[in-house]
N, C-alpha and C positions, 0 to 999 in steps of 0.2 A: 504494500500500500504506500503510493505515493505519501511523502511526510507533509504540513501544510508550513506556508513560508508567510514571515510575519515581519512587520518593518514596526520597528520600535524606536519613536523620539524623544528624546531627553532622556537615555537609554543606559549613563554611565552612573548614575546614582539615584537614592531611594525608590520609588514607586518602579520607577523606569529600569531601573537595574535590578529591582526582585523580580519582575514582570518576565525582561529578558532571558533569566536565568530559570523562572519556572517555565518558561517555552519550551527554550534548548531543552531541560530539562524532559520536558515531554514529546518530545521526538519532532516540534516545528524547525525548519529550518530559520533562522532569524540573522537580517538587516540590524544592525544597533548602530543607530548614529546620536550623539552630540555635540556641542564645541569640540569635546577635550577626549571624547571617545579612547582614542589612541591610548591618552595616559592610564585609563582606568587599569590597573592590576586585574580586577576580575572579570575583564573582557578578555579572552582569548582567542585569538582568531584560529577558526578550526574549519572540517569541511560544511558545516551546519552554522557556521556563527559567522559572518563580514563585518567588521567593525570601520565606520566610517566617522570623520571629522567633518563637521560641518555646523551652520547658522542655518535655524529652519524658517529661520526668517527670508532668508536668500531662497528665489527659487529656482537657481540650479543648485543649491542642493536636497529638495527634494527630489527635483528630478535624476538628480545624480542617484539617491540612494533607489528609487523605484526601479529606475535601470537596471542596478547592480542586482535586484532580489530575482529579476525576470531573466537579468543574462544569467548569474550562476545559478539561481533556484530552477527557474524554468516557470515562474508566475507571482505573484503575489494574491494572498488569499487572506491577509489581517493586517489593516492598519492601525494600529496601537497611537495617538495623536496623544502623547505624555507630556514634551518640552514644554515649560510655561515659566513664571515667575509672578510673584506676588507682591504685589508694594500694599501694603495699609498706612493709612496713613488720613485725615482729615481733608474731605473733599477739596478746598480752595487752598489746599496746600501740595498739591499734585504740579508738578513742573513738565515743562515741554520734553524734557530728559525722559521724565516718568512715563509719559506718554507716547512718547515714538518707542522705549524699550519694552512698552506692554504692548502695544501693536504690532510690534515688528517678533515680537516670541510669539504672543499668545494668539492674538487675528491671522498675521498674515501664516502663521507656521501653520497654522490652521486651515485655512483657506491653500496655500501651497501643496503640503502634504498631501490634502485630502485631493483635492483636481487633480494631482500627479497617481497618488492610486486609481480614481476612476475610472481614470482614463486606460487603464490595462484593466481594470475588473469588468468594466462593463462589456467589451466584444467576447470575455470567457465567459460571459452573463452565472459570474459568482465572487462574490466578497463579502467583505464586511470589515465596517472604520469602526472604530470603538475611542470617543475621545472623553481625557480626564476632564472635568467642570468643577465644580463647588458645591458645597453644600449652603455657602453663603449665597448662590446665585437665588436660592429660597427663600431662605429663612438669612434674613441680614442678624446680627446678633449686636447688641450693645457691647460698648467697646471694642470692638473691633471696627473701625470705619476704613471702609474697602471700597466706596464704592465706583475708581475709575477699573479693578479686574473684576468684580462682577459685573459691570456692563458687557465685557466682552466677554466673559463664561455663561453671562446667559445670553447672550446674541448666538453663542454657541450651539447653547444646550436646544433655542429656539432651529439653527438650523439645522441643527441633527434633526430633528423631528420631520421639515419640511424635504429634508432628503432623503429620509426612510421611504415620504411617498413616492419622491418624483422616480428615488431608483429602483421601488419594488418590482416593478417591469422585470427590469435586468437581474434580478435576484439576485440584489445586493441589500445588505442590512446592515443599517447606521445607527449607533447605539452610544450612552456618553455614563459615565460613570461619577458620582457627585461624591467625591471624600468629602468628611469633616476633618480634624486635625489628625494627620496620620505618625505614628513614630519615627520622624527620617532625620538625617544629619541637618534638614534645616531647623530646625528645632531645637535648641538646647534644654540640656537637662533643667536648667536653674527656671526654664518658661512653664516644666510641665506641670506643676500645681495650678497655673492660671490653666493652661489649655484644657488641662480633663473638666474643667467647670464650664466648657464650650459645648458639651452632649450633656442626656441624661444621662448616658451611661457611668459618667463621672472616669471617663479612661483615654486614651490617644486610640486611635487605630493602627493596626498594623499593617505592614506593608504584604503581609500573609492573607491576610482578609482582603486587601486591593485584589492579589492576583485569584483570590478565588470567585471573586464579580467578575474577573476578568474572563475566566476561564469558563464559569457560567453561561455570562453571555456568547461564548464563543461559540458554545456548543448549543444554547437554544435556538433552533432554527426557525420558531414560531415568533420570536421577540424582535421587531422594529423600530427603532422610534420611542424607546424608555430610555428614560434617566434613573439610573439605579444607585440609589442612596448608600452611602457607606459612612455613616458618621452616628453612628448608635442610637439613631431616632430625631437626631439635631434638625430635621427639616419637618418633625410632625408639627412644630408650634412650642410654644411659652413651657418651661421647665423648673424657670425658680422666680 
């Protein structure tokens, strides 16, 4: 049985590098690209594993990496859309900086990535893009003010939806997955007392519970068009 081949962005650390490693792990062949790809220690380049440097903001390099998954793989069958970056901060206090580096990761890597898988999934009439969102795109939470990358995580989460329809024809399915605060190296220890008070669950999530939404999704062939929650209930509503 042919293995299925997967392009994973922001791909050399937490969500994106558990992700990569429970692929490989299960027999997809996997694309991993970031900036710094290269450096990551736990990227080994293998027959099953490419690891690529690049800005997914740039888009030759998404088209570079979809290239590379259709020449060596022989197709792309999962787009994993992970690269992003997070500023909070006080709405009238967001700079022209902040706002071309959240567009140019989180929109356009978005937008890049995704038209460059399409565009091969759709004549195999089979894919599926799976991209990370927020759990804040919901549910905003006090103290935390976020809101110039919730606008683009849920402009997101909005066109995941609207491309579930346009590509079901093609029998491709577009799917986004919405953490709350997950346990990664952007996180320091001395934050996680305030962060577990972010869920009911009163805890961080882990990058082990991402990849098993991930892997969920991958395999439900009925599911289009959901936003699947991972944040311990953080987007049901009011908690304290």
């Amino acid at each position: 049985m042919k293995s299925r081949v997967a392009l994973v962005t922001g791909a050399s650390s937490g969500i994106g590098l558990a992700v990569t490693k429970a692929l490989w792990s299960k027999g997809y062949s996997v694309v991993a690209t970031s900036r710094r790809a290269s450096k990551c220690a736990e990227l080994v380049p293998s027959p099953r594993l490419a690891v690529l440097d690049g800005d997914v903001g740039d888009r030759e390099t998404a088209e570079r990496c979809v290239s590379e998954a259709t020449r060596r793989f022989g197709a792309l069958d999962l787009l994993v859309n992970n690269a992003g970056i997070f500023v909070a901060k006080p709405f009238t206090e967001y700079t022209q900086d902040d706002l071309s580096s959240l567009v140019a990761t989180n929109l356009a890597g978005f937008v890049h990535c995704t038209q460059a898988a399409l565009s091969v999934m759709a004549p195999s009439r089979s894919g599926h893009v799976v991209s990370v969102s927020t759990s804040l795109a919901t549910q905003p939470v006090a103290g935390v003010s976020s809101a110039l990358p919730i606008l683009i995580k849920g402009g997101i989460e909005a066109a995941t939806r609207s491309l579930a329809i346009e590509y079901a024809p093609h029998n491709i399915r577009l799917n986004a997955i919405a953490p709350g605060i997950i346990d990664t190296p952007m996180h320091p220890r001395e934050n996680h007392p305030f962060l577990r008070t972010l869920s009911p669950a009163n805890r961080l999530g882990t990058t082990d519970e991402m990849v098993d939404a991930l892997l969920y999704l991958d395999g439900a062939q009925f599911v289009s068009g959901e936003v699947l929650h991972v944040d311990g209930g953080a987007h049901a509503g009011r908690w304290a």
